[in-house]
N, C-alpha and C positions, 0 to 999 in steps of 0.2 A: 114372373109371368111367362108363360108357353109364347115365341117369336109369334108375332101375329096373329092373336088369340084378341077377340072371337073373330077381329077381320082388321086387316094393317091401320083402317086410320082408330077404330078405337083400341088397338092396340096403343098406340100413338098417344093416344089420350089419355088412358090411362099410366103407363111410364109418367107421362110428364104431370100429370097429375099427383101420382105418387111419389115424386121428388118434391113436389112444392107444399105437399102436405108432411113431409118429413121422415120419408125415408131412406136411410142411411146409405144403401147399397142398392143397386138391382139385380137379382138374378133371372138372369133369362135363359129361360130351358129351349133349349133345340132338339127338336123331334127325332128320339133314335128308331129304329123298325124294332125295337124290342126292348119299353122301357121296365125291365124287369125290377125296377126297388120303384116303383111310382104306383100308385092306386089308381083307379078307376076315374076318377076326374081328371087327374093328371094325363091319365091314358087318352081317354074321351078328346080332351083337349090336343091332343098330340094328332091324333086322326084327323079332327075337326083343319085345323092347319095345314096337313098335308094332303090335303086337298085343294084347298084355295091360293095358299104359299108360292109362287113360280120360283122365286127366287131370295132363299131366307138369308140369303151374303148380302146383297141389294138393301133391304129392309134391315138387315141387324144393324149396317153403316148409318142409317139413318137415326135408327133409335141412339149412336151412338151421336152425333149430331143435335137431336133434341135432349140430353142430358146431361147433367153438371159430372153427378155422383157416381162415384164406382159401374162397371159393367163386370158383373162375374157369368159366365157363359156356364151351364151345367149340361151337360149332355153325356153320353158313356163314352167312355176307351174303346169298350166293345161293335161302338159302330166307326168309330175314325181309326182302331188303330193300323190299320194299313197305310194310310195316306197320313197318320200325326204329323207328323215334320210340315205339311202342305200345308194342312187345316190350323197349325198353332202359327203360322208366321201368316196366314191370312188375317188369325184375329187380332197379330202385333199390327198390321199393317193398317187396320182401321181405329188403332188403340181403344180397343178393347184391355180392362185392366187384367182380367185373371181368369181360371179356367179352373172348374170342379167338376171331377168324375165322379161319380157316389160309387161306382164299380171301384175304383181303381184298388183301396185298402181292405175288399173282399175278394174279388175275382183274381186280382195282380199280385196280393201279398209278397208273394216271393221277390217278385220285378221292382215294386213301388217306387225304389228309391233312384232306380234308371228311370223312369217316368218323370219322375218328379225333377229329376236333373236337364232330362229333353224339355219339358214347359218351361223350365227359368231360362233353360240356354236361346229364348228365343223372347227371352227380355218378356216375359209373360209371368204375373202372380201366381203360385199354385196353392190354391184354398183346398185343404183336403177336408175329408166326409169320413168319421168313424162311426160308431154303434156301440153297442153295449156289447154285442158279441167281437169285437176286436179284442184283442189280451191288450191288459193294461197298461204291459210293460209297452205295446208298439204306440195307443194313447198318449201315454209319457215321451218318446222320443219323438214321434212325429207332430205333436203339439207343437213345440216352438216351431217348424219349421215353416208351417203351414202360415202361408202369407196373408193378412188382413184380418182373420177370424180362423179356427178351426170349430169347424161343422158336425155337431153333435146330433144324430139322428136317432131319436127316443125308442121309435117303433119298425118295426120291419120292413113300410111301406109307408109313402104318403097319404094322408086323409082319411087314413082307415085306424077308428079309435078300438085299439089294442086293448083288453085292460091294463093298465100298466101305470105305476106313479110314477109322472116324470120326474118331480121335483125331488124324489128320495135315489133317481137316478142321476140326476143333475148332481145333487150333493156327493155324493160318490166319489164322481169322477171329478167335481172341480179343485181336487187338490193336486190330481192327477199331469193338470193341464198350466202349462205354461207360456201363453196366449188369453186374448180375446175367447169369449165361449159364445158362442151362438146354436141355440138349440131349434130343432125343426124335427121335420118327418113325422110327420101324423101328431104335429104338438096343437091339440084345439088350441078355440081364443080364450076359454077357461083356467085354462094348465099357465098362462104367461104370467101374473100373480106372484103365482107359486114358483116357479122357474128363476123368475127374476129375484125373489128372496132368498132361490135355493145355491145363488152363486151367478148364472146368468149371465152374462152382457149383451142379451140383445138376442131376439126369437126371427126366424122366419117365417113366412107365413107365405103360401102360394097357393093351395087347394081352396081354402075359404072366400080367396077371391076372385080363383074362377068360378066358384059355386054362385058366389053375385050376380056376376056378371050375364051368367045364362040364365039365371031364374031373375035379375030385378035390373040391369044394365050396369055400364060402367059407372055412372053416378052413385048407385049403391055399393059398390067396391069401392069407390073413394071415400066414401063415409065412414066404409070399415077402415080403409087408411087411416080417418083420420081419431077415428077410437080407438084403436092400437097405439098411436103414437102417446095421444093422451095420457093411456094406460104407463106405457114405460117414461114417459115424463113425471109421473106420480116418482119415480125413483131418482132421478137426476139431481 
């Protein structure tokens, strides 16, 4: 869920609603000025917040406060890396569990592995984000290292359905992957089925329920919570 999306207390609501209904992790996206791998609702949402937002340090402490379950923080490199050393011990400071760039293993390649050594040295998870255009040999290496889950992103962009079968992509690469798999990025609530058969451990899902939340409120995003959950309990 986008930090304070559509507004701090139903933001509130929803996080904590979405723990109690069963989900595993939270990622919380924090608004960069250029979220270049995020689609249109992600986008939307990212505007909608910074504008109302004063203070997303304030409010992230809080969400971290009303939750049990993991905190994974997604935001780009490309807007912290000037200040990273600042901005990664600020989110040890509120333990905040881990931190994902979706830039860092396209834009960074070269660097990745100095990246990824600054977010642990600072007692912080570093969840990494590949695609299908990563070479598979950097999949393979960087899979185990990637803390909690490595983040498998199907399509180019969030929310935006690509033609593309994820599940014959899933399968692919899950032999690839030495870790947890958690697949996202423009994965509909139709493709999780199939995902989950196709090797899978567990889908993210973020654009479908902002898409709730503006068109029917946070009570019908909880709903979708809790049919998703359902859904991957059908496999447990």
């Amino acid at each position: 869920m986008t930090l304070g999306y559509p507004d701090e207390e139903n933001f509130i609501k929803f996080i904590k609603g979405a723990e109690m209904l069963g989900s595993d992790i939270m990622e919380i996206g924090i608004p960069p000025k250029y979220a270049k791998y995020d689609g249109p609702v992600i986008r939307k949402s990212y505007s909608i917040v910074s504008k109302r937002v004063k203070d997303y340090l304030a409010l992230l402490k809080l969400a971290r406060k009303e939750l049990t379950i993991p905190i994974v923080i997604l935001t780009y490199l490309e807007e912290f890396e000037k200040n990273l050393d600042e901005f990664l011990e600020e989110l040890k400071s509120m333990e905040i569990d881990g931190v994902l760039f979706p830039d860092l293993l396209i834009d960074y390649i070269d660097n990745y592995e100095d990246y990824y050594k600054r977010i642990k040295s600072h007692g912080l998870k570093a969840v990494l984000f590949v695609t299908p255009t990563v070479p598979d040999s950097i999949i393979s290496k960087v899979s185990h290292l990637s803390d909690i889950f490595l983040y498998y992103g199907v399509r180019p962009t969030t929310g935006v359905p690509i033609p593309i079968v994820p599940s014959a992509l899933v399968r692919r690469v899950r032999d690839l992957v030495r870790n947890k798999l958690v697949v996202g990025f423009g994965l509909s609530t139709d493709d999780i089925r199939e995902v989950i058969l196709a090797g899978a451990d567990g889908v993210a899902i973020g654009t479908a329920y902002i898409e709730k939340i503006e068109k029917e409120g946070v009570s019908s995003a909880l709903e979708l919570v809790r049919g998703l959950r359902g859904i991957l309990d059908e496999f447990s």
